[in-house]
C-alpha positions as YAML, in Angstrom:
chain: A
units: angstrom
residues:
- id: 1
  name: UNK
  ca: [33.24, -32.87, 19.36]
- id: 2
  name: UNK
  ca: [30.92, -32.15, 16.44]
- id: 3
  name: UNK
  ca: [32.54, -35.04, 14.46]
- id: 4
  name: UNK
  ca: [32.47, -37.34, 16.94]
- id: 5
  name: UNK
  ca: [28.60, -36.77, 17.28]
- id: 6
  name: UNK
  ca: [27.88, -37.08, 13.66]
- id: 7
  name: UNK
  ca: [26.51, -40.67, 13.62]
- id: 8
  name: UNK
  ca: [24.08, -39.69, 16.55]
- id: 9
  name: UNK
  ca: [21.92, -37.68, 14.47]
- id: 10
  name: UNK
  ca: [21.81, -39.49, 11.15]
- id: 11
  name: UNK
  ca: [20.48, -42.78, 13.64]
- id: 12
  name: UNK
  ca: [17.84, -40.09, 15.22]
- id: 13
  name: UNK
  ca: [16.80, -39.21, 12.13]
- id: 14
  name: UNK
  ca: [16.49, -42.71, 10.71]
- id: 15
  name: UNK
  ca: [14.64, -43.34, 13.87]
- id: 16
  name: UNK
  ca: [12.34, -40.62, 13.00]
- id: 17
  name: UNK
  ca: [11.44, -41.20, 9.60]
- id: 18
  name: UNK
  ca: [10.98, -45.17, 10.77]
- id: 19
  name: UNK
  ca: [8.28, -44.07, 13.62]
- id: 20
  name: UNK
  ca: [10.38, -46.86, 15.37]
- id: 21
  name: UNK
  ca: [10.97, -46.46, 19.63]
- id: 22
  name: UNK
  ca: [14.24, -45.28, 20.54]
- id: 23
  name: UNK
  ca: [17.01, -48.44, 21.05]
- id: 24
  name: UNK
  ca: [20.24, -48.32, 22.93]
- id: 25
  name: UNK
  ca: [22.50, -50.26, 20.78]
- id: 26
  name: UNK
  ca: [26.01, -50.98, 22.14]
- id: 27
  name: UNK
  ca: [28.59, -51.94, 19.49]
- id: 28
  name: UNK
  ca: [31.85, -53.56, 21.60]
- id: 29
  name: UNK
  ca: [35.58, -51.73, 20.08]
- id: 30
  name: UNK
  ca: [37.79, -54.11, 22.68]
- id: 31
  name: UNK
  ca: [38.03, -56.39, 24.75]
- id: 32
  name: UNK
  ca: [40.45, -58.51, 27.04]
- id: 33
  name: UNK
  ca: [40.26, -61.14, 30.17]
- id: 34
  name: UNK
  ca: [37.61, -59.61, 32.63]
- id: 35
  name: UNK
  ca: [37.20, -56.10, 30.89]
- id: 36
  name: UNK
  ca: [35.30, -54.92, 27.56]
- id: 37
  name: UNK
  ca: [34.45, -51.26, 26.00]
- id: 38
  name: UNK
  ca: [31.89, -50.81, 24.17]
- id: 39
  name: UNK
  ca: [30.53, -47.78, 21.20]
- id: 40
  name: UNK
  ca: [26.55, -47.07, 22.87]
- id: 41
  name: UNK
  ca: [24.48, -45.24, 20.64]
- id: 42
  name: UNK
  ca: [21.18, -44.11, 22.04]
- id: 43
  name: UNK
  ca: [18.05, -43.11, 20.24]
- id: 44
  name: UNK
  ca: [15.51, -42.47, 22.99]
- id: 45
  name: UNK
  ca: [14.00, -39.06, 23.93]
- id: 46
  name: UNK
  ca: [11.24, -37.27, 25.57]
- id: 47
  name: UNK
  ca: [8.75, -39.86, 23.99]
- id: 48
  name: UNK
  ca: [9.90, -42.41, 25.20]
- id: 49
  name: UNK
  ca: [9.41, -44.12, 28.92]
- id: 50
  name: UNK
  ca: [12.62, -44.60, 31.70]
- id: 51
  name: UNK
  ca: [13.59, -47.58, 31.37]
- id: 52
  name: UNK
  ca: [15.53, -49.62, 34.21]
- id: 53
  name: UNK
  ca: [18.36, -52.05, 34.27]
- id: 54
  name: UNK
  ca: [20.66, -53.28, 36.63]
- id: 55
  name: UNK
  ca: [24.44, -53.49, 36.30]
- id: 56
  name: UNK
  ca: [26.03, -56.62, 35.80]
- id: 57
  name: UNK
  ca: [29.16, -55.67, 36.37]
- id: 58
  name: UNK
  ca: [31.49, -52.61, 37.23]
- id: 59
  name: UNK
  ca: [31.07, -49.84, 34.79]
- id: 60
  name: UNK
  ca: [32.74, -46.41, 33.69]
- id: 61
  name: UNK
  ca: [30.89, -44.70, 31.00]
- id: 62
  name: UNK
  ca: [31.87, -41.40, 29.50]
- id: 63
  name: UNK
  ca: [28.96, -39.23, 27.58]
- id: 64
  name: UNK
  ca: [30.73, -37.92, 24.42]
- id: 65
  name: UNK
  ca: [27.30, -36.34, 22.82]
- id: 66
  name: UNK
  ca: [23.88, -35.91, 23.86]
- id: 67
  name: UNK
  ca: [22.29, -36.22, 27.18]
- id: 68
  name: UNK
  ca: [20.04, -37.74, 29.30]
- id: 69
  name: UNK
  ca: [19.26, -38.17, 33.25]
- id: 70
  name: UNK
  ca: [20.32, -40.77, 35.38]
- id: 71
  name: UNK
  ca: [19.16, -42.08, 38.59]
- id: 72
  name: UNK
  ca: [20.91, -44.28, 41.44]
- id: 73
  name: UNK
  ca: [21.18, -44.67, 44.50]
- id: 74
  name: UNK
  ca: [22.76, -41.56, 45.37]
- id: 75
  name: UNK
  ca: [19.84, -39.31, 43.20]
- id: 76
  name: UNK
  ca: [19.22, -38.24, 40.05]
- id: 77
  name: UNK
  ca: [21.75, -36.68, 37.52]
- id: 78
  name: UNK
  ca: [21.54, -34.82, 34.37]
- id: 79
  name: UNK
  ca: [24.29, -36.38, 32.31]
- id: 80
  name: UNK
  ca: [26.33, -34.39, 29.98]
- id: 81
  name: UNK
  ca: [28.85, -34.60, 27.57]
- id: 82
  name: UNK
  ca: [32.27, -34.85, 29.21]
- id: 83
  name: UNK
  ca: [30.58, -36.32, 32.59]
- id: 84
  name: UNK
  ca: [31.06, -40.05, 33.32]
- id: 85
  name: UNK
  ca: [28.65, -42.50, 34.96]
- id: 86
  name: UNK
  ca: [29.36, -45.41, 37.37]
- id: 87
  name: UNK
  ca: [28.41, -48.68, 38.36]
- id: 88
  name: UNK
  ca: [28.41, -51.36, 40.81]
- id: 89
  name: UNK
  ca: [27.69, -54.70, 40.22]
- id: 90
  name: UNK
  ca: [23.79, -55.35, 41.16]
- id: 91
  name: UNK
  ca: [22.90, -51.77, 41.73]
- id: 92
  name: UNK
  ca: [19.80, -50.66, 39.77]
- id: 93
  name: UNK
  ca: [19.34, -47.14, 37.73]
- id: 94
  name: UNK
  ca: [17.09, -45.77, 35.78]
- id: 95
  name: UNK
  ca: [18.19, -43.71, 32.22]
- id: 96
  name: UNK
  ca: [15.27, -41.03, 30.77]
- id: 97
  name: UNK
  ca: [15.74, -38.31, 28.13]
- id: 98
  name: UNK
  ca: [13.55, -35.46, 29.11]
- id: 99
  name: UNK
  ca: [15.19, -32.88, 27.80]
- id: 100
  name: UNK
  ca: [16.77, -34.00, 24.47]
- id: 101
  name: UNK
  ca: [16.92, -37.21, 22.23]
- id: 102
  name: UNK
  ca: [19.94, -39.49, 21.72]
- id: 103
  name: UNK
  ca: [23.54, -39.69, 23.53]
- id: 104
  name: UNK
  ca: [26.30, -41.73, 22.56]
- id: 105
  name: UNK
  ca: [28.62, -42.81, 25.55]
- id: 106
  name: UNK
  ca: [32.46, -44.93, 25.56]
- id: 107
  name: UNK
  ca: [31.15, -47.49, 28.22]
- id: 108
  name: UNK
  ca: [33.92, -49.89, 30.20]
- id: 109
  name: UNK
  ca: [32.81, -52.75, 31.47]
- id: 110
  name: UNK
  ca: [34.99, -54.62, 34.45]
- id: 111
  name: UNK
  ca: [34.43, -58.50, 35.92]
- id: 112
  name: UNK
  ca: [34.62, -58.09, 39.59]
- id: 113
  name: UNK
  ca: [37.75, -60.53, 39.73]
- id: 114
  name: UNK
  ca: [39.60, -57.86, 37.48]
- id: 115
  name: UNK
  ca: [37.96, -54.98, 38.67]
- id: 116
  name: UNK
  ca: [39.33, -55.98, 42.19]
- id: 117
  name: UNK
  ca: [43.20, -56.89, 41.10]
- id: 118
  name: UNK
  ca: [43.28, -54.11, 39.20]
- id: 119
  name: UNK
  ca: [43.31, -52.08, 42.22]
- id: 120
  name: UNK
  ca: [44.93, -53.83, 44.69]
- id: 121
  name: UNK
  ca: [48.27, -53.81, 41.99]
- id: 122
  name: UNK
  ca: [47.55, -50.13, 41.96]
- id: 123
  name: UNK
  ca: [47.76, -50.57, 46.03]
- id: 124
  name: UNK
  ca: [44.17, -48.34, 46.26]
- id: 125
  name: UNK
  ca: [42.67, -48.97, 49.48]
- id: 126
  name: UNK
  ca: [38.87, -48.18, 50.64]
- id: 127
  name: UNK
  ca: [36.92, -49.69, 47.33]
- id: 128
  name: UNK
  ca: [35.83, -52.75, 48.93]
- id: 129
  name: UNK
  ca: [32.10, -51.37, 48.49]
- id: 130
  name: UNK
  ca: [32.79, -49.87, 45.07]
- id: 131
  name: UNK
  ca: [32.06, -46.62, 43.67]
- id: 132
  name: UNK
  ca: [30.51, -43.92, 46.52]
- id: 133
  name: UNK
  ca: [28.97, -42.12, 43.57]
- id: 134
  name: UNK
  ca: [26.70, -42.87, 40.51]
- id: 135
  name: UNK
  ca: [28.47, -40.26, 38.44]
- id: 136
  name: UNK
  ca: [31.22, -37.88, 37.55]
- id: 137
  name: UNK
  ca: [30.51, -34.10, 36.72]
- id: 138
  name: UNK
  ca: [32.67, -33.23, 33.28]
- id: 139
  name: UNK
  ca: [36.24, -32.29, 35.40]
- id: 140
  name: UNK
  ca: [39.61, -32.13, 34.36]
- id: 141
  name: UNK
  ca: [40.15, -35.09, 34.99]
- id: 142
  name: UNK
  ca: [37.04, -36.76, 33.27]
- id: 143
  name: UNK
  ca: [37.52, -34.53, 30.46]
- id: 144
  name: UNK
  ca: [41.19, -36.30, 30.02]
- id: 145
  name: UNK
  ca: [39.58, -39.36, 29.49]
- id: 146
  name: UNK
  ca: [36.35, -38.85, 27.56]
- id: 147
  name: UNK
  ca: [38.04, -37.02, 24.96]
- id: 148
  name: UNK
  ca: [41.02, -39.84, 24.67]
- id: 149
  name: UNK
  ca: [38.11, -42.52, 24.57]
- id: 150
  name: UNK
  ca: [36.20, -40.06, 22.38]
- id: 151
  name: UNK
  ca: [39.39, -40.07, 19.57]
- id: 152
  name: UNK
  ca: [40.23, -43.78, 20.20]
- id: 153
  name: UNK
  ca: [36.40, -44.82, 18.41]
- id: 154
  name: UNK
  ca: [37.16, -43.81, 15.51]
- id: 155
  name: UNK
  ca: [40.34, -46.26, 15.64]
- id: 156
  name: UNK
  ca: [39.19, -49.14, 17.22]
- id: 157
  name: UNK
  ca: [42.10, -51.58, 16.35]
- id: 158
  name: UNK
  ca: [44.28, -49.68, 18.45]
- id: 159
  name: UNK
  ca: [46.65, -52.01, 20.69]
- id: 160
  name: UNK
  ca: [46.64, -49.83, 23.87]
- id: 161
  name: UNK
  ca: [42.76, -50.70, 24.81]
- id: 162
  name: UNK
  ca: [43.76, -52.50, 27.07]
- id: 163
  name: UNK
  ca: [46.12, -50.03, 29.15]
- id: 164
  name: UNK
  ca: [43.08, -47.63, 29.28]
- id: 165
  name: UNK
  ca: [40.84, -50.21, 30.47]
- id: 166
  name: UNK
  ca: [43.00, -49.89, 33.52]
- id: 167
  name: UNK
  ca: [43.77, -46.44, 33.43]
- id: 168
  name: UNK
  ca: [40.01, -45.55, 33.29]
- id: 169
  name: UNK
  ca: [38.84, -47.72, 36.32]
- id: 170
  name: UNK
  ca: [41.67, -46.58, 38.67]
- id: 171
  name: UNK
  ca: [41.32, -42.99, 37.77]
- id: 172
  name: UNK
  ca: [37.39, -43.38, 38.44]
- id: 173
  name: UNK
  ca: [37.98, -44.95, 41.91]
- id: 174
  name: UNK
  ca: [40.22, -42.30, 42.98]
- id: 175
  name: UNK
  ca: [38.08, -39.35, 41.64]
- id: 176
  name: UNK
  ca: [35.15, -41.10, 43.70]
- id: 177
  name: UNK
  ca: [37.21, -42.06, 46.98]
- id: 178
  name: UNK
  ca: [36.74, -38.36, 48.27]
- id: 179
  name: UNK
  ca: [33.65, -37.01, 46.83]
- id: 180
  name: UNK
  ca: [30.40, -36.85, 48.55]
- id: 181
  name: UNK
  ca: [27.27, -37.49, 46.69]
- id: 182
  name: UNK
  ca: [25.49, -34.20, 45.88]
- id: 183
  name: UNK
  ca: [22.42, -34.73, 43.56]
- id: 184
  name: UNK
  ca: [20.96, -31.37, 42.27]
- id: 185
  name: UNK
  ca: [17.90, -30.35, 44.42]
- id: 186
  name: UNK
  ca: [16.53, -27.79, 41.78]
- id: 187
  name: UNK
  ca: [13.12, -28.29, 39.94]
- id: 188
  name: UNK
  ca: [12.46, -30.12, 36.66]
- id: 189
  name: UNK
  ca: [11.67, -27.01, 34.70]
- id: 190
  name: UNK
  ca: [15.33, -25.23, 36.24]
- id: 191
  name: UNK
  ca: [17.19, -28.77, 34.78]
- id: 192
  name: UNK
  ca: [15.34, -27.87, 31.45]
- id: 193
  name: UNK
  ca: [16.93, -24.63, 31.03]
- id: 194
  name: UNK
  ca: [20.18, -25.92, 31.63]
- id: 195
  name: UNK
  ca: [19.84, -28.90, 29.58]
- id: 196
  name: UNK
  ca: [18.99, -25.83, 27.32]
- id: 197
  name: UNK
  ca: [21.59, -23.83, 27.54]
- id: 198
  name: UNK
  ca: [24.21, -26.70, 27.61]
- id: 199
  name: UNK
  ca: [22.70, -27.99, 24.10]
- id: 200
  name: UNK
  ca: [23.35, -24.47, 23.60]
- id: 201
  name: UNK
  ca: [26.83, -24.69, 24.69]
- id: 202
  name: UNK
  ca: [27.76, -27.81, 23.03]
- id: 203
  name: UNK
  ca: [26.15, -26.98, 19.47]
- id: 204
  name: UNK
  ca: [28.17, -23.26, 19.80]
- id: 205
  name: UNK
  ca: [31.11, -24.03, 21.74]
- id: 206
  name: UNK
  ca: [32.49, -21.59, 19.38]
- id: 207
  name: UNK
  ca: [30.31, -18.63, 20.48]
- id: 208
  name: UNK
  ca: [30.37, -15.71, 22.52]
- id: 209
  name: UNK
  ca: [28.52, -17.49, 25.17]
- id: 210
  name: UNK
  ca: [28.83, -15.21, 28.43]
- id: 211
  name: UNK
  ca: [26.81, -15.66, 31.74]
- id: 212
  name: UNK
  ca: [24.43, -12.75, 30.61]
- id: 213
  name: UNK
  ca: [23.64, -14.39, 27.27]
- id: 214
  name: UNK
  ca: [23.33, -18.07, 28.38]
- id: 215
  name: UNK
  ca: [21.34, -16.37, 31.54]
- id: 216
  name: UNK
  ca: [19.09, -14.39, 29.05]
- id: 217
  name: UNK
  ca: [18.22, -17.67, 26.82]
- id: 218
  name: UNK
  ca: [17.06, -19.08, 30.21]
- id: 219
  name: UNK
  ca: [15.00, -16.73, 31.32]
- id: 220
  name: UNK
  ca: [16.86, -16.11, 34.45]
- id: 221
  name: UNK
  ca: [18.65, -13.64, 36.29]
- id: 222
  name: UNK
  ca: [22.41, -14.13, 35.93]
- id: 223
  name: UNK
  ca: [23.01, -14.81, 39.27]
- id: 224
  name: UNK
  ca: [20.12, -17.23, 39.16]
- id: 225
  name: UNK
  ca: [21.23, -18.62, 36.22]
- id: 226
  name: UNK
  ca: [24.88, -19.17, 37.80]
- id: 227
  name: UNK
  ca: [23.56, -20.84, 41.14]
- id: 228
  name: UNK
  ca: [21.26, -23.39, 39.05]
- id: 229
  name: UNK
  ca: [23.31, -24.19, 36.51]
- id: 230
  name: UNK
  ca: [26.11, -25.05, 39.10]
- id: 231
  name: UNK
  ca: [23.91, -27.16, 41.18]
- id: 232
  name: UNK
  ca: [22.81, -29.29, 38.06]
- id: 233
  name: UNK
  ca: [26.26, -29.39, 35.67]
- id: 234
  name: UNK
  ca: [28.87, -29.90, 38.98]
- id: 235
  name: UNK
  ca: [30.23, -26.79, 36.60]
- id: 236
  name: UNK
  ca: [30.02, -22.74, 36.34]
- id: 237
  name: UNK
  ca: [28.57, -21.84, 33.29]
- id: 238
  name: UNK
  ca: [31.87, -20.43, 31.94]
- id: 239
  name: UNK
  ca: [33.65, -23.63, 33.32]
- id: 240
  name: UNK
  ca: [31.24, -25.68, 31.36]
- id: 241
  name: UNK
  ca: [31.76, -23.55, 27.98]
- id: 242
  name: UNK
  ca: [35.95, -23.37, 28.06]
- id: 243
  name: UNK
  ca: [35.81, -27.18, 28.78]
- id: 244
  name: UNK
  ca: [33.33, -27.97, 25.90]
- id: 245
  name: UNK
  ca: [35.86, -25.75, 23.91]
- id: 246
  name: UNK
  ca: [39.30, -27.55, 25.16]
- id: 247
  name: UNK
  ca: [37.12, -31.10, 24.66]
- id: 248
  name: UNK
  ca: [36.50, -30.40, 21.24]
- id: 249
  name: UNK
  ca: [39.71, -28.90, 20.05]
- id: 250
  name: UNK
  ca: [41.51, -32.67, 21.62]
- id: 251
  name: UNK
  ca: [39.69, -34.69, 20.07]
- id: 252
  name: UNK
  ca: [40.49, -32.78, 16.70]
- id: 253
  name: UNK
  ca: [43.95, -32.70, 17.47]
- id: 254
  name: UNK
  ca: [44.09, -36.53, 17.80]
- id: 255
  name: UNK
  ca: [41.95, -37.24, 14.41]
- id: 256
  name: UNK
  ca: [42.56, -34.28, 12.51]
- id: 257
  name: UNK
  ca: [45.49, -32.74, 10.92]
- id: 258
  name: UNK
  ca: [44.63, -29.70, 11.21]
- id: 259
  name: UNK
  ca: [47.13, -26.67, 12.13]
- id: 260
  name: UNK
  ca: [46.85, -26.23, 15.82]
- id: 261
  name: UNK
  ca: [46.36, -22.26, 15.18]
- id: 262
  name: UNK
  ca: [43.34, -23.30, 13.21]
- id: 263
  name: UNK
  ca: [41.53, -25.72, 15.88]
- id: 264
  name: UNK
  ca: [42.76, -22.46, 18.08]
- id: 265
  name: UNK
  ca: [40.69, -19.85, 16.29]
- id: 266
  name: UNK
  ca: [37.95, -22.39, 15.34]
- id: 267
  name: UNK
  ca: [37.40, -23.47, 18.91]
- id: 268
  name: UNK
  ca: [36.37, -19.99, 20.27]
- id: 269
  name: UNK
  ca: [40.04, -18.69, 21.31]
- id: 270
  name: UNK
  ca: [40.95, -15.10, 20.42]
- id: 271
  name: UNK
  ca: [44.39, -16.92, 19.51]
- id: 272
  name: UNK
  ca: [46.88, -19.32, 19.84]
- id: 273
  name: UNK
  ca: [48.28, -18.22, 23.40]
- id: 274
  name: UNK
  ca: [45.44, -17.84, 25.16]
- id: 275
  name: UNK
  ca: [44.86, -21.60, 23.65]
- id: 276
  name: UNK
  ca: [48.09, -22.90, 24.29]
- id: 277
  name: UNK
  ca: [47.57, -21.82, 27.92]
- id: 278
  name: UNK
  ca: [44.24, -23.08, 28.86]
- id: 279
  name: UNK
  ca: [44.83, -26.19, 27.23]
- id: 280
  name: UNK
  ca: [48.54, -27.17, 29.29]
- id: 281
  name: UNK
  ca: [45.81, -26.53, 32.31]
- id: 282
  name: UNK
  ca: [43.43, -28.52, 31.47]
- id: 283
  name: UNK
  ca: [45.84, -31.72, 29.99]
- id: 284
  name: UNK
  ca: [49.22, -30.80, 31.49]
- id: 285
  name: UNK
  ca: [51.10, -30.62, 27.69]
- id: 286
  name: UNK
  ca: [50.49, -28.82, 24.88]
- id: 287
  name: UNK
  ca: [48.50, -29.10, 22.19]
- id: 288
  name: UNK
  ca: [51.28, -30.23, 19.87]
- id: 289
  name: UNK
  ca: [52.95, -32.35, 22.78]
- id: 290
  name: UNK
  ca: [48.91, -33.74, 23.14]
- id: 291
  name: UNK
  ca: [49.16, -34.68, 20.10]
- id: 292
  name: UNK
  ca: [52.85, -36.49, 19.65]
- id: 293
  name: UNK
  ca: [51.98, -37.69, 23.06]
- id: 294
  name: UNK
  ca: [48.72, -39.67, 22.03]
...
């Protein structure tokens, strides 16, 4: 994901040398009747204050780099790359970046006329109150569709917006039909080491990064570590690193072309098997299918 976070930094750093206050500056890719997606760079950090809004409409929005916390109704959330978060029309939140400056998220946006046809074609039942949760933890399934909307950026004249559109808000209603909001009860200064060590993570993806290194940078005891960082990412540590991996070596796949042995070694795989394997389980083809495929 490294290229996909490039223009993040350079608009920190401008930010920086500009002693300007950090903006969130949406730039739209697509759009259609009742549905819109949108490129949202972010450039605030620890300096700057929360600051609140309220949803207009129904929204999906996938982090692709950075971070920052969240919090809904249903609690506060550290938001990481891979992890989505969701929306209801009229429902207030509140964004902060304690831990780290900038994200850049994929945001959909849906009318309520199209968010609710859209799901009644798909037949979907139970979503008369909208999503149950305020956001996604990076899963499988997430991870699908963050790294797709993460590739289709940097080709924004691409004619299948508009199937996504679709296939993001049903896929987000059905991952939030059966979960139960859990929001993290672990201290501020535990959610900084893991917003450490998942800065860490996403810089290195690359690295030897085992529970009793990532445990060491944090100060913790390993099993410590584990229990914490679990309760904060929705992941285990070496969940969190292999997906990070897989996430990056996707989006390459789909803008690169690069050998797939190559995004193998480069993504932290001992070789091409062991990549070929954990990537059909976390996208269901492989990496040269993935690629034909997309």
């Amino acid at each position: 994901m490294a290229e996909i976070a490039v223009p993040l930094l350079p608009a920190i750093i401008r930010r920086g040398h500009q002693h300007e206050p950090g903006l969130t500056q949406p730039r739209t890719i697509a759009g259609g009747n009742g549905w819109s997606v949108a490129d949202v760079l972010c450039t605030c950090g620890p300096d700057d204050p929360p600051y609140e809004e309220q949803h207009r409409e129904f929204l999906v929005a996938f982090v692709i780099a950075g971070m920052f916390e969240q919090r809904g109704a249903h609690g506060r959330t550290l938001m990481t790359p891979g992890a989505a978060m969701l929306g209801n029309p009229g429902a207030c939140f509140e964004c902060s970046h304690t831990h780290a400056r900038g994200d850049r998220c994929v945001s959909f946006w849906y009318s309520e006329d199209y968010f609710d046809r859209i799901l009644a074609d798909a037949s979907m039942r139970g979503t008369a109150g909208g999503f149950s949760v305020d956001a996604l933890p990076p899963l499988r399934e997430t991870t699908v569709l963050s790294t797709r909307a993460a590739a289709a950026i940097s080709r924004p004249d691409d004619d299948e917006w508009d199937e996504f559109a679709a296939q993001v808000a049903i896929a987000a209603v059905g991952l939030t039909e059966h979960t139960v909001p859990s929001p993290a009860q672990v201290s501020r200064r535990a959610e900084s080491r893991v917003a450490d060590a998942v800065r860490l993570i996403e810089e290195n993806p690359e690295a030897s990064l085992s529970l009793d290194v990532l445990a060491r940078q944090a100060g913790m005891s390993p099993y410590h570590f584990l229990r914490v960082f679990n309760a904060v990412s929705g992941l285990t540590p070496h969940q969190y690193v292999r997906r990070a991996r897989l996430r990056r070596a996707a989006v390459r796949l789909l803008v690169e072309p690069t050998r797939v042995i190559d995004v193998a070694l480069d993504s932290g795989f001992r070789d091409v098997s062991n990549f070929n394997h954990a990537f059909r389980s976390e996208f269901g083809v492989s990496p040269r299918r993935y690629r034909q495929g997309q």
